[in-house]
KEDOVEX-277427 format. One line per field, with one value per residue (C-alpha): residue number from 1; residue in three letters; x, y, z. Coordinates in Angstrom, 2 decimals. Layout:
# KEDOVEX-277427
i: NUM_...;
aa: ALA_...;
px: X_...;
py: Y_...;
pz: Z_...;
This chain:
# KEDOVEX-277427
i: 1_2_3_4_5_6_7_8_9_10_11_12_13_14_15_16_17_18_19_20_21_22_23_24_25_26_27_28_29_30_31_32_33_34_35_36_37_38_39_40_41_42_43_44_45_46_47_48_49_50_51_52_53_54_55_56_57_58_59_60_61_62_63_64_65_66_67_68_69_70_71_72_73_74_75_76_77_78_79_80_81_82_83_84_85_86_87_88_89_90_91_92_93_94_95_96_97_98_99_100_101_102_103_104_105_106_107_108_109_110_111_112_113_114_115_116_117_118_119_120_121_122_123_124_125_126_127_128_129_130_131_132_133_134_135_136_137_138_139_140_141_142_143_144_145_146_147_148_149_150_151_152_153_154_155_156_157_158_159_160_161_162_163_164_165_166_167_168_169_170_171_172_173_174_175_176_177_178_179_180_181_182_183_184_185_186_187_188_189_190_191_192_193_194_195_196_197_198_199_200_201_202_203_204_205_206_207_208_209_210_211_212;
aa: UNK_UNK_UNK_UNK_UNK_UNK_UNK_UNK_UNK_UNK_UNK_UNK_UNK_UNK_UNK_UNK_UNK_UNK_UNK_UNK_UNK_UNK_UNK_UNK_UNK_UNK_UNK_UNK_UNK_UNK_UNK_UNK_UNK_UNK_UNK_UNK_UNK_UNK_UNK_UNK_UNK_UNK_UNK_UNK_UNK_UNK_UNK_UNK_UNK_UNK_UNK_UNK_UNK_UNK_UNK_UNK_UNK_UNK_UNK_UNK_UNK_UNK_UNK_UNK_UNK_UNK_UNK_UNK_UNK_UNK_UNK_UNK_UNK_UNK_UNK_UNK_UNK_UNK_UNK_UNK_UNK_UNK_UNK_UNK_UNK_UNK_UNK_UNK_UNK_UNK_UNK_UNK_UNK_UNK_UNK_UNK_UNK_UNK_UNK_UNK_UNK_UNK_UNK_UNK_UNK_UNK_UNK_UNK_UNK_UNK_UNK_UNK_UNK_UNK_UNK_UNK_UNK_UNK_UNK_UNK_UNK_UNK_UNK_UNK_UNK_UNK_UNK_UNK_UNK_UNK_UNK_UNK_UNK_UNK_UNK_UNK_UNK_UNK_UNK_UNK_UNK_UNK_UNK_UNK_UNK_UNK_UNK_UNK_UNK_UNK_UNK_UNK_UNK_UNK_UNK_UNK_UNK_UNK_UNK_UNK_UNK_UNK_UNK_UNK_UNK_UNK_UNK_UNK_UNK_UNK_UNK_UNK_UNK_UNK_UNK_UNK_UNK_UNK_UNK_UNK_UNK_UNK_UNK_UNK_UNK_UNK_UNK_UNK_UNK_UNK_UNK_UNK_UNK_UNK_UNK_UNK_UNK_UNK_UNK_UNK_UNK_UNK_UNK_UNK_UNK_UNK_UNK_UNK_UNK_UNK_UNK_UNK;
px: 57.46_53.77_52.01_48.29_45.45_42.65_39.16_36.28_33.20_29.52_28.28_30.79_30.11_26.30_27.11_28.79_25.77_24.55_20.94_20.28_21.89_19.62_16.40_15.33_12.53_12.91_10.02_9.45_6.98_5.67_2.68_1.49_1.62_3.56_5.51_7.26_9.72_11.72_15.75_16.25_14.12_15.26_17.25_13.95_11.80_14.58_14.46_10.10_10.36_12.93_10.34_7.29_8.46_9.92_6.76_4.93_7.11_5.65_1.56_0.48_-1.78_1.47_4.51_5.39_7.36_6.25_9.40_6.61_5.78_8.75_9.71_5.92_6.17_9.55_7.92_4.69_7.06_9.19_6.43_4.14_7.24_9.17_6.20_3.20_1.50_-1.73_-1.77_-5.16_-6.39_-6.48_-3.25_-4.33_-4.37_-1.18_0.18_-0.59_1.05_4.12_4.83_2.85_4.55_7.74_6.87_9.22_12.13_10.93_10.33_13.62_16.27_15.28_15.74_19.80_21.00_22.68_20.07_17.47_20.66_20.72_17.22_17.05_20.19_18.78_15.75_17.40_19.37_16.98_14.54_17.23_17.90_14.00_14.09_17.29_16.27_12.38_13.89_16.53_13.90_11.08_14.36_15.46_11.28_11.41_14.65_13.28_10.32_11.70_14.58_11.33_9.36_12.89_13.21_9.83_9.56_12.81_11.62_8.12_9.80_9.90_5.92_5.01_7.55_5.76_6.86_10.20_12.19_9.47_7.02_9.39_9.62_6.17_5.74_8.07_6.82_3.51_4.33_5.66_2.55_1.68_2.67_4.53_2.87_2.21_-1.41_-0.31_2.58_-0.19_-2.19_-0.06_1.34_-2.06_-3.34_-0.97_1.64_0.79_2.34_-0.45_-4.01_-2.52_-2.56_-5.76_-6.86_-6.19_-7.50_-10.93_-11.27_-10.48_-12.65_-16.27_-17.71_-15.94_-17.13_-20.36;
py: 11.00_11.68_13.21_11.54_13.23_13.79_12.59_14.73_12.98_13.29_14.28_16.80_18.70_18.47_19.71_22.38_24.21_26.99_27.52_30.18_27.75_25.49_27.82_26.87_29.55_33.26_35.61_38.74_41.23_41.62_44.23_44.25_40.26_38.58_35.32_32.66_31.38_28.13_28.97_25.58_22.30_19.11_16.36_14.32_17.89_19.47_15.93_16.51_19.45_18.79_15.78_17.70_20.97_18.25_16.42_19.14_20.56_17.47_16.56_14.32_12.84_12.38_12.98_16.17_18.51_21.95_24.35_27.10_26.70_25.50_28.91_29.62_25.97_26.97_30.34_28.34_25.36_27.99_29.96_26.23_24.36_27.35_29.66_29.78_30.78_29.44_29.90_30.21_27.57_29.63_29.48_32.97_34.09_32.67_33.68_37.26_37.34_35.05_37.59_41.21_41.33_40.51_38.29_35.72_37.87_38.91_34.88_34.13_36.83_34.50_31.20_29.65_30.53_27.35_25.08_27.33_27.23_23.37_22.60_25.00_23.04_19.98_20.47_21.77_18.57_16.28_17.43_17.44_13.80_12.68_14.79_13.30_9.61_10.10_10.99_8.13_5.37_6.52_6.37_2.80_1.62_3.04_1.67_-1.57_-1.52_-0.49_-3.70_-6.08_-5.13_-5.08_-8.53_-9.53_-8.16_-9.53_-12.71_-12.37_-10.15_-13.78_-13.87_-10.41_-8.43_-5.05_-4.15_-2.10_0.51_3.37_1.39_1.75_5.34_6.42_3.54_5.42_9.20_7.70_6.36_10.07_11.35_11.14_8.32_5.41_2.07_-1.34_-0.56_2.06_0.42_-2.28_0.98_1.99_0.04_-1.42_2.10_4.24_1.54_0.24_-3.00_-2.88_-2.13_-4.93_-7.61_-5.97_-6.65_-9.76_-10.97_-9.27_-11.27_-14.59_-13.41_-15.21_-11.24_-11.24_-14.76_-14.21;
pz: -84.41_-85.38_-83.44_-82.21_-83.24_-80.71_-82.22_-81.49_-80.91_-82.63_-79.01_-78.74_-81.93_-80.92_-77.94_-79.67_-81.62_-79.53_-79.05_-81.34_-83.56_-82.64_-83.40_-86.44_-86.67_-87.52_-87.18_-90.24_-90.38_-93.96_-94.91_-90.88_-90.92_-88.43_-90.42_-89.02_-91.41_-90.73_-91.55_-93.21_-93.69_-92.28_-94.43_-94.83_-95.90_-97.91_-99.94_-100.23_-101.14_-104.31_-105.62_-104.82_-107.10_-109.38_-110.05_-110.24_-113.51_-115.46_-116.75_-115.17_-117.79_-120.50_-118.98_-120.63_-119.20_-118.55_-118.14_-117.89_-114.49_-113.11_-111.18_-110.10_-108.31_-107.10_-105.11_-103.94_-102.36_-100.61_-99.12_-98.17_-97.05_-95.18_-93.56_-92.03_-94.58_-96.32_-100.06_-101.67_-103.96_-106.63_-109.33_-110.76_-106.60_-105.91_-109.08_-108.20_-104.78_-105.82_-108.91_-107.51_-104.31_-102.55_-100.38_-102.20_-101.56_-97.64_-97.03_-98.66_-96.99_-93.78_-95.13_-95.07_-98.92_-98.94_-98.47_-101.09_-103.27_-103.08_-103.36_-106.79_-107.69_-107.27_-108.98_-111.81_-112.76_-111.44_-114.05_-116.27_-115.98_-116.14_-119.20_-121.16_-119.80_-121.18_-124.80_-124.38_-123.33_-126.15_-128.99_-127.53_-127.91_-131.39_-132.21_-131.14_-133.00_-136.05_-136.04_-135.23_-137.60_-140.26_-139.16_-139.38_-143.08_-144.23_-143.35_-145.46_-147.94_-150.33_-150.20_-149.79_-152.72_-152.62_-148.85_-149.53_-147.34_-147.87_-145.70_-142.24_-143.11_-142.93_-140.31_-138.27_-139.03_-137.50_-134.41_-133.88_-133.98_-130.68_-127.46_-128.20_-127.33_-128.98_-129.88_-131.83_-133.44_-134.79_-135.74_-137.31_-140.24_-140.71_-141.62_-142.68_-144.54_-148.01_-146.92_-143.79_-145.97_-147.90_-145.08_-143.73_-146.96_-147.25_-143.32_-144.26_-147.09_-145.49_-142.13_-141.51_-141.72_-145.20_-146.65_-149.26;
């Protein structure tokens, strides 16, 4: 005969956390400075916190990842998102009390090692991913570009003879030279392809600007 199993209730196990459980806020003194840590974020903040140290571990400008500064963002989101603490504006100031000093390690001995444990975790393969899905999307556009323009050149490869294999090579090796885009792809093989002076060639001589 099995025996029933008594269900314990949501409001029970709440009930259950004691109040210093419940205190989310522990108090250090540091160098004579009174700091109120908080013990662990909430769901909500602990899930901030991983996208703001994320997004700051790429340029903004390209996209590139900066592995450099990776830990110093890890230190100034701990100290901003845990304490009471104001950082200075200054990267070279924080950089000096982050990497000088111990308050890292002062702020962190208060703060639940599970939840710092996650959030390094988390940021760790979450860059990861951006990282390995960035190369994969930028080899899929080149991919593409490379069977379009194959296809496109097979196709005038009757009227225009001199276009050959050699061309998509250095067509390629050019659009590695710096961001992918379609501007750059016409770029490109009009400038840096024999097959592309060619046609350039060709639509200058036919343009009104090229008549005599």
């Amino acid at each position: 005969m099995e025996t029933e199993l008594k269900v314990i209730t949501s409001e029970e196990v709440l009930n259950a956390i004691t109040d210093a459980e419940k205190d989310l806020f522990a108090h250090i003194e540091w160098r004579g400075l009174d700091i109120t840590v908080q013990r662990r974020l909430s769901f909500v903040g602990m899930m901030t916190t991983v996208d703001n140290i994320v997004q700051s571990c790429f340029n903004i400008s390209d996209g590139m990842y900066l592995p450099e500064v990776c830990d110093f963002v890890f230190r100034c989101a701990v100290i901003d998102s845990y304490t009471n603490i104001s950082l200075p504006d200054s990267n070279e100031d924080k950089y000096s009390i982050l990497y000088d000093t111990d308050l890292c390690a002062a702020v962190s001995a208060a703060i639940d090692d599970g939840q710092l444990r996650n959030i390094s975790d988390a940021v760790e393969e979450k860059i990861d991913y951006y990282v390995t899905s960035s190369a994969q999307n930028l080899r899929r556009q080149i991919e593409n570009a490379y069977n379009t323009l194959e296809g496109l050149l097979g196709k005038l490869s009757d009227t225009f003879d001199w276009i050959d294999k050699d061309t998509f090579a250095t067509l390629i090796g050019a659009l590695g030279e710096s961001k992918f885009d379609e501007e750059k792809l016409v770029d490109a093989f009009l400038t840096k392809t024999a097959a592309g002076a060619e046609i350039a060639k060709m639509v200058g001589n036919n343009s009104p600007d090229g008549e005599e």
